[in-house]
Each structure stands twice: as structure tokens, then as C-alpha cells.
C-alpha positions, 0 to 999 in steps of 0.5 A: 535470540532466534538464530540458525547454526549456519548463520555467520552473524549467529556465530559471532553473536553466540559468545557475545549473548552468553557473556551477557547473560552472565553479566546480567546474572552478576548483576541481578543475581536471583532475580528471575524476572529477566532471562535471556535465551535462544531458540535454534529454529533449525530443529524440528522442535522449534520450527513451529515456534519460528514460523509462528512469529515469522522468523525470517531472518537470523540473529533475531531477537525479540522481547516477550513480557508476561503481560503480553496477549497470545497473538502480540507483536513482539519488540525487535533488537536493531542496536549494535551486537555487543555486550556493553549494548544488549546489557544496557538495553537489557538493564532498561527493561529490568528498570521499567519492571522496577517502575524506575522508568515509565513502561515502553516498547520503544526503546532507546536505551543509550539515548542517542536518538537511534532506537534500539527495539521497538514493535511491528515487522517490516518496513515503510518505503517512502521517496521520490525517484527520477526515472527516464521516459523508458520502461524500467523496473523497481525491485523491493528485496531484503538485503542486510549486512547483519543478517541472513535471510531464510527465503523460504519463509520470506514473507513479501506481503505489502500494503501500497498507501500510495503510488503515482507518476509526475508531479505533484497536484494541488488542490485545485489541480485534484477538484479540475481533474475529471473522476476518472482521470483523478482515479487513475492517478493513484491505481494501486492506492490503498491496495493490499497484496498478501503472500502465501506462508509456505511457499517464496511469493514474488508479487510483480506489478505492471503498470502502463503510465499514459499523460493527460493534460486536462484544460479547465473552461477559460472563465474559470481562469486556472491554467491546464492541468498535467497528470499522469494515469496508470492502469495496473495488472499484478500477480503472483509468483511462486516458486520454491528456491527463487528469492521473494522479491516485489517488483514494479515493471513500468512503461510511460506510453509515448501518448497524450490524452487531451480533455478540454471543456467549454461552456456553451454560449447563451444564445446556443441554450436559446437556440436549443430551448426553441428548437425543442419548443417548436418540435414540440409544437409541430408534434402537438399540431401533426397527433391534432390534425390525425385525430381530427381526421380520425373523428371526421372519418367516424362521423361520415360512416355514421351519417352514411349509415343512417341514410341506409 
């Protein structure tokens, strides 16, 4: 149990985490392979400890078995804060050491479908948002009714899978799109943006949204495709006592790019195939008729000096 004396959630943790501990001590009584404690990571001998396993937030409480590797994810607590929960989900992990259930680091002790600890830190933001043709403005911050936050060690790094305006394309829409434009689509796909540990890190993204509207050639009988590209400049900012936070500024520009593509007709190819023929003829007979002259001149100097 991670906590900080000033945390209230910590406070109406406390009493509850030592009435499970003796709880559990009653239950296994001498059987040290399951102890509970806590870390104040306000006192300056623990600070290492919480910084070292990015302790942001307060109560948090992790799992450490002995089988883990030095630089491990540790399990996280999610479930309710009473005796009857953290008891039960301590049980299931004295289970798991007795080999009377399979060995897992999600857990769902109750088994109500909702689980109780499980590893890996942060979050995965997924959805579908409607917005206005204006600029407007996405802002990502931790917010918990459970928790409270110590900004300063906030850790605000993330990792965009992917990012796009409009609606959804096809396949086909993907294979008619031009390179460039299919690029633009997702700008900020598969980027990722790391923040500095020490100091309060807000990353902001600005991105300027335009519409294209790509028509295929006709023989191709697919109707135009809509997409909307952006281009996107980010950066950091940091500053100590202001609240991490990732902020996506957007602006749809009140333009339209139009790209169309047609196939010439046949007869443009023969046109072009003879023009390039006959230029290549007129050039052939000018370089002749120059060299011809050049070799009639040389012959007249010839004769003329032999006459001399």
C-alpha cells in the first residue's frame, strides 16, 4: 500500500488495510508467504522506492511476488476498498501459491466479471467523437474519485496507435487514395511521445485538418473518395505546479483539395508516339546534312591544296 499522509482516500484506507491484515493473520496464522504493507512515499527514505515504480497516485497498491524479475510491471489493486474485498483478493493469491488455482496476474477474485488487479500502468483511450466544423480542443487528464494525484511525478507519456478525421475508409477507398494523401490520413499513427520524469510534462498536438475529395478514372467505375488529412506540429511543456495534461488543438481549414485522374485516349498516345518519331527523324536528317557539309568542305581544302 503506496500512500502519502495527506491523501484522504489514505486515510479511510488505513484502518481498513490493518483490519485486513489481521484478518489474514487469523486466517493463515505462521504462514509468512502472504504479508501486506505499506510505504509512505512522502519520507525521504521511500521516495526512491515510489519514484522507481512511478508512483503517481495515492492509495496504490501493488502486488510483488518472489518470482518476479527486477525491472517487472507489478499487479495493481482496482476493486472496492473494504475488508470483505481486499481479504478475498488476498485469499486468491494465497490460493495460487497452494496450487489450488492456475497462477495469473489478472485477477478477478469474486468473479463478477470485473477485475479486481491486473498488470501494466496507464490507459487506452479508444471512441468516436462528433465535433463541430470549428477548432476545438481534446484534453486527456487524470481525474479520479478514488485517488489523488501527485502532479509532480505525473507521467503524461503516450503512444498515438492511431488518429484520424472523417469517416471511415474502405479498402478500396485506402488502394484509390494517392500515397501522400493515404499518409496524411493518419499523421500521428504509430508515433510515440515520452515525458521527462522529473519535471510536469504537458504534450500538446496541433493539427490542421484539410478535405480531399480524390476521383478515381471513370473506367474504373468507383464513385469519389472523401478523406480528411492533417498535418501536425507538437511539443512539450514544462513546467513546475502546472497539471500534466495532453492536449489535442484542432482546426478543419474551410478548403477543398480535388485530385482527379483520367486516362488519355489512344489516339493521344499515337499522336505523341509520332511526334516523337518525326522529331527524332528531322533531328537524324539536320546532325546528317551537318556532317555532310563538314566532309564536302574538308574534301574542297584538300583539292585546293593539292593544286597549289
Amino acid at each position: 500500500n503506496f500512500y502519502a499522509p495527506w491523501c484522504h482516500g489514505c486515510q479511510k484506507l488505513e484502518p481498513v488495510w490493518e483490519k485486513t491484515a489481521a484478518a489474514l493473520s487469523e486466517k493463515f496464522p505462521g504462514d509468512n508467504r502472504l504479508a501486506l504493507g505499506k510505504v509512505d512515499c512522502t519520507h525521504p527514505s521511500s521516495e526512491a522506492l515510489c519514484v522507481k515504480h512511478r508512483i503517481d497516485a495515492f492509495p496504490t497498491i501493488l502486488v510483488f511476488r518472489k518470482d518476479d524479475k527486477a525491472n517487472s510491471e507489478h499487479e495493481s489493486y482496482h476493486g472496492e476498498r473494504s475488508v470483505v474485498a481486499l481479504s478475498g483478493w488476498a485469499e486468491h493469491f494465497m490460493q495460487q501459491i497452494r496450487r489450488e488455482v492456475p497462477t495469473s496476474r489478472t485477477v478477478d477474485a469474486d468473479r463478477d466479471g470485473i477485475v479486481d488487479s491486473h498488470t501494466g500502468s496507464g490507459c487506452m483511450i479508444s471512441g468516436l467523437i462528433h465535433v463541430q466544423r470549428a477548432p476545438g480542443m481534446l484534453i486527456v487528464q487524470a481525474i479520479s474519485d478514488s485517488h489523488e494525484f501527485n502532479w509532480e511525478t505525473m507521467d503524461m507519456s503516450h503512444t498515438v496507435n492511431h488518429l484520424s478525421f472523417g469517416p471511415f475508409l474502405s479498402e478500396t477507398d485506402w488502394l484509390v487514395l494517392p500515397p501522400h494523401i493515404a499518409h496524411s490520413v493518419g499523421s500521428l499513427d504509430d508515433k510515440e511521445f515520452t515525458s521527462d520524469q522529473h519535471i510536469p510534462t504537458t504534450h500538446e498536438h496541433y493539427i490542421k485538418v484539410v478535405k480531399h475529395e480524390v476521383t478515381p478514372p471513370s473506367s474504373w467505375r468507383i464513385p469519389p473518395v472523401t478523406s480528411y488529412g492533417y498535418v501536425v506540429h507538437s511539443n512539450n511543456i514544462q513546467k513546475v505546479g502546472e497539471v500534466p495534461t495532453l492536449r489535442l488543438n484542432y482546426d478543419i481549414l474551410p478548403i477543398v483539395v480535388q485530385f482527379k485522374e483520367k486516362k488519355q485516349a489512344f489516339y493521344h498516345f499515337i499522336t505523341q508516339l509520332c511526334a516523337i518519331v518525326g522529331g527524332v527523324f528531322t533531328v537524324a536528317g539536320i546532325v546528317a546534312s551537318m556532317l555532310d557539309k563538314s566532309v564536302n568542305m574538308m574534301k574542297k581544302k584538300q583539292e585546293l591544296g593539292k593544286l597549289g
